[in-house]
NUVEXVEX-851450 format. One record per residue (C-alpha): residue number from 1; residue in three letters; chain; y, x, z. Coordinates in Angstrom, 3 decimals, padded with zeros to 6 digits. Each point is the difference from the previous one (the first is absolute). Layout:
! NUVEXVEX-851450
NUM:ALA:A:Y:X:Z
...
! end
This chain:
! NUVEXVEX-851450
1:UNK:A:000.000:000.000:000.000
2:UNK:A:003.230:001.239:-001.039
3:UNK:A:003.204:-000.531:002.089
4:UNK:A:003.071:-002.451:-000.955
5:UNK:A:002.473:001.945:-001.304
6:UNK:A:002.869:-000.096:002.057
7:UNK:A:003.850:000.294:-001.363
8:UNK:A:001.868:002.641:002.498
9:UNK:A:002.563:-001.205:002.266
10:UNK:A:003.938:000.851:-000.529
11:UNK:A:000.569:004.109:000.595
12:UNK:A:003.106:-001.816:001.945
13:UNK:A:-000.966:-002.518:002.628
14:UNK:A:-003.684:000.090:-000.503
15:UNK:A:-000.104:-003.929:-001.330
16:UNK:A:-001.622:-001.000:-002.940
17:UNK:A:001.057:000.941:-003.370
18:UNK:A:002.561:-002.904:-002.046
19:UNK:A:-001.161:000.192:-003.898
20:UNK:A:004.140:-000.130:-000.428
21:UNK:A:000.722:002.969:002.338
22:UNK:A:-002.671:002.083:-000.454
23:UNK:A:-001.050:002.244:001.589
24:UNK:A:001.898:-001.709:002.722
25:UNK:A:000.238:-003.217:001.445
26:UNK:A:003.534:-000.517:-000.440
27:UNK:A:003.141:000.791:-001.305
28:UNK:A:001.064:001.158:003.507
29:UNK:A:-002.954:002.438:000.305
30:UNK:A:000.739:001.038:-003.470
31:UNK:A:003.858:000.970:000.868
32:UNK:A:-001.245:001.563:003.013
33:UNK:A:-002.346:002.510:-001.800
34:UNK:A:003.440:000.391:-002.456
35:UNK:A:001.695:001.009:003.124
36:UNK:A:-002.326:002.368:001.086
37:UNK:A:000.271:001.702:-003.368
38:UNK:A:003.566:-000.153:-000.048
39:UNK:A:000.615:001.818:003.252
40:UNK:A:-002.518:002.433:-000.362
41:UNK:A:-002.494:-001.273:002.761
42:UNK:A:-002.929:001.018:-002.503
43:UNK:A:-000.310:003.687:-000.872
44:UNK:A:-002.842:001.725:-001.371
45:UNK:A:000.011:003.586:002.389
46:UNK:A:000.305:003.193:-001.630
47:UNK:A:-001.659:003.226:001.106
48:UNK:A:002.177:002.979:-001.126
49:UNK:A:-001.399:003.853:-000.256
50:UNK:A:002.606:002.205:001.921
51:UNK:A:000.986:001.390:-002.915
52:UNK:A:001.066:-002.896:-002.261
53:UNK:A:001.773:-000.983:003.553
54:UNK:A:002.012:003.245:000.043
55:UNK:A:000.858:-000.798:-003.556
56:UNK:A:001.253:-003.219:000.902
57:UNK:A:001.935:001.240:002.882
58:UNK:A:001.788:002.715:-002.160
59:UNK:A:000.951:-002.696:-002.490
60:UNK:A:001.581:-002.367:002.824
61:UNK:A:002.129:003.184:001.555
62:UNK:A:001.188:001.120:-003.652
63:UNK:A:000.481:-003.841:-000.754
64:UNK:A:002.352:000.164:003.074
65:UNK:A:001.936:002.841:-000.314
66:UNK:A:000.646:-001.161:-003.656
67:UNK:A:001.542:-002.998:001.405
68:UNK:A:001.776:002.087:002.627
69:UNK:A:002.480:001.937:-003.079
70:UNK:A:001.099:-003.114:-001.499
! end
């Protein structure tokens, strides 16, 4: 016997899925994942080697002493 499949709830509020929203249950679970987005609440983290990170750094302090002369 196989199972029923089951449609997963909303990634938001954990209700089932509206056909209209999906894959949320509403609009307001829809603009609240558009928030999240917006304001940079998701980020994917980044693991940098020490030497791209120097890199990095040295580009920031030249980028700022740049800014500095004009």
């Amino acid at each position: 016997m196989t199972k029923p499949r089951t449609e997963p709830a909303c990634p938001i509020c954990g209700a089932p899925r509206s056909p209209r929203f999906r894959p949320f249950c509403s609009a307001r679970c829809a603009d609240a994942d558009l928030q999240r987005w917006l304001s940079d609440a998701y980020v994917i983290p980044v693991a940098e080697d020490e030497e791209q990170a120097a890199a990095n750094e040295a580009d920031d302090l030249a980028g700022q002493s740049e800014r500095g002369r004009l």
